[in-house]
N, C-alpha and C positions, 0 to 999 in steps of 0.2 A: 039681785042687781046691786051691783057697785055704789058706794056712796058719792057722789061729784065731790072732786076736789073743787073748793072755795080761791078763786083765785081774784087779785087786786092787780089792777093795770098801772102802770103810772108809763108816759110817752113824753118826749121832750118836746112836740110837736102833734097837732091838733090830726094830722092827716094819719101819722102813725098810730096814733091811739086809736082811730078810729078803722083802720087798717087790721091793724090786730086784734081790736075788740070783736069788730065782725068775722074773722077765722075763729076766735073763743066761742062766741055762743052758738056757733054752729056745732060745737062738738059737744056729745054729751058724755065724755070724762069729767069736763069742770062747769065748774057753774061761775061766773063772771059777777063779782062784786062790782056796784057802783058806787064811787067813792062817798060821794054826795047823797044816796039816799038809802040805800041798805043798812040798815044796824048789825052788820055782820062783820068780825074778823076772819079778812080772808086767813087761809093756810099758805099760800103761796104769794109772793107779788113780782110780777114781772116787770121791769124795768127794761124799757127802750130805747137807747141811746147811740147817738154817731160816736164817740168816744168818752175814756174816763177821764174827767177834767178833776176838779175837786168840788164845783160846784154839783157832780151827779156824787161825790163821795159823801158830800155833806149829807145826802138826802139820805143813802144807803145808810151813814151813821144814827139818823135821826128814825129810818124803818128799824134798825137791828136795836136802838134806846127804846124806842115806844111801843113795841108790839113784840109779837112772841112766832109772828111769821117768816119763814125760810125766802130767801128772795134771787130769781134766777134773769140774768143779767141778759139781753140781746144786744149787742153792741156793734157796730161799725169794724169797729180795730182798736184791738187792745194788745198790748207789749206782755212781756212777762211780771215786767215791774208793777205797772198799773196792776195785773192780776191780783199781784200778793196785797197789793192796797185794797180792791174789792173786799177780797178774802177776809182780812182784817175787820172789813165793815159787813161780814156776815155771808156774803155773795155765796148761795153752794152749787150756782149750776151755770152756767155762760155758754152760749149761744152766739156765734155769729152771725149777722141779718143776713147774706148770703146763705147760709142754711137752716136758716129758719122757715120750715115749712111747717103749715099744722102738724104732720103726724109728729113733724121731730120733736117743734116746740112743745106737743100735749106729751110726749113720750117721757121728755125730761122735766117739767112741771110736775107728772106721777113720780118719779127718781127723786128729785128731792123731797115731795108731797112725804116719801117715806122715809126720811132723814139719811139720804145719801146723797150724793154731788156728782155732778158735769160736769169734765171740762174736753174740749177738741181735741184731739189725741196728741195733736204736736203742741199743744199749748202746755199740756200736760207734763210731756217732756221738757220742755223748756223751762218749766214752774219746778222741778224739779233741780234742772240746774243752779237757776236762781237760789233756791232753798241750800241748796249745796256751796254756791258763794258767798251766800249770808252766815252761813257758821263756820264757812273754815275763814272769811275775811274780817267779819265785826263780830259773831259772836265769840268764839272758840278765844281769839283773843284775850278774850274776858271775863274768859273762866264760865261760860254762858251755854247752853245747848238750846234745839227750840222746845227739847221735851220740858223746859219748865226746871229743870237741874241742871246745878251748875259744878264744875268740875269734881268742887272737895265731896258735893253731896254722891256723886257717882262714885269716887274713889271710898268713901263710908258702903256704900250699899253692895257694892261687890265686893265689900270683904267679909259683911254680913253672909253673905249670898254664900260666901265659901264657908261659915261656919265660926267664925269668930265672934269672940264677948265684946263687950265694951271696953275691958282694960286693954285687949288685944291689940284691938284695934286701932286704941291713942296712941299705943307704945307704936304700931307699925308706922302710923302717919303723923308723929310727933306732935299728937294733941294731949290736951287735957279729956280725960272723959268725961268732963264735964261738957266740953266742946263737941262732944261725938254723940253725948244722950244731946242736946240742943241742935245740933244738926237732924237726928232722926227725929226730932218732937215738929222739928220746921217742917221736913218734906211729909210727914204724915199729916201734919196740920194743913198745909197748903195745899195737898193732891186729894186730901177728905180719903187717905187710907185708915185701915182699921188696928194694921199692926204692922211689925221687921217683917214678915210674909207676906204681908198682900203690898209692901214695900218693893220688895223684891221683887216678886211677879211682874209691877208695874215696870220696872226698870228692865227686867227681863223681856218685858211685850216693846220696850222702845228700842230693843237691840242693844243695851248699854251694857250689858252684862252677858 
């Protein structure tokens, strides 16, 4: 028998919370923390809400700082924009209350339960485009991508990738190599890679190369 997922409710409203709580502990996938008397950190916390304002942002920020639980959103109506704000504060599954039924909501509770994410197929789309006008409008600008590398570090690492030294590679891009060993010490240091190869891979698994 399966272990229940540990799951923590939180509801903007007394009726919802208790709406939803009574669909939880009927199912026996998860097991329903209560906030107040359980000594248990849930795995999952569902959050209930008409829309994303900042004041549900705040909360998500304060779930995703104090605990170590994945947290899947039910919401009313959410934009693309708001999305990426959840996202930011941890959010890996969303749910709209219109199709929120037990099976869906316990189906996607398990999905993140095991460190992957939901989101509604056209929302998804959408989050995508959003993601697509945020680099080619404010980030790309700025020498910025969202893998965490920024222009010069991509232009270093695909030349690595093709097989060049370190002198090569100052003289190609008119650095110092002292500037090009400092650039590969930053994105190994910041991405927690081991070397120029698993450097490379990384850049290679983000499509950059």
């Amino acid at each position: 028998m399966e272990q229940r997922i540990t799951v923590g409710l939180r509801a903007q409203d007394p009726i919802s919370q208790a709406g939803v709580a009574s669909q939880l502990r009927a199912r026996p996938e998860v097991s329903l923390v209560e906030r107040d008397t359980d000594d248990v950190s849930p795995q999952v916390v569902v959050m209930v809400v008409d829309t994303v304002d900042e004041d549900v942002l705040r909360v998500l920020r304060n779930i995703q700082r104090t605990s170590t639980c994945r947290t899947v959103l039910v919401t009313t109506e959410i934009d693309e924009q708001k999305l990426v704000s959840a996202a930011e504060c941890g959010v890996a599954g969303v749910v709209r209350r219109s199709e929120s039924t037990p099976d869906h909501l316990v189906q996607v509770i398990g999905t993140v339960a095991r460190g992957e994410g939901h989101l509604p197929s056209d929302l998804l789309g959408r989050l995508l485009e959003e993601v697509g006008r945020l680099q080619g409008q404010v980030l790309g600008p700025r020498g910025l991508h969202f893998t965490g590398l920024a222009a010069r570090e991509v232009d270093v690492l695909r030349l690595v990738a093709e097989g060049y030294d370190t002198a090569d590679i100052a003289t190609k891009l008119a650095y110092s190599e002292r500037t090009i060993k400092n650039v590969l010490h930053s994105v190994m240091t910041r991405l927690q890679l081991r070397n120029r190869s698993h450097a490379v891979a990384y850049a290679m698994r983000q499509g950059l190369i």
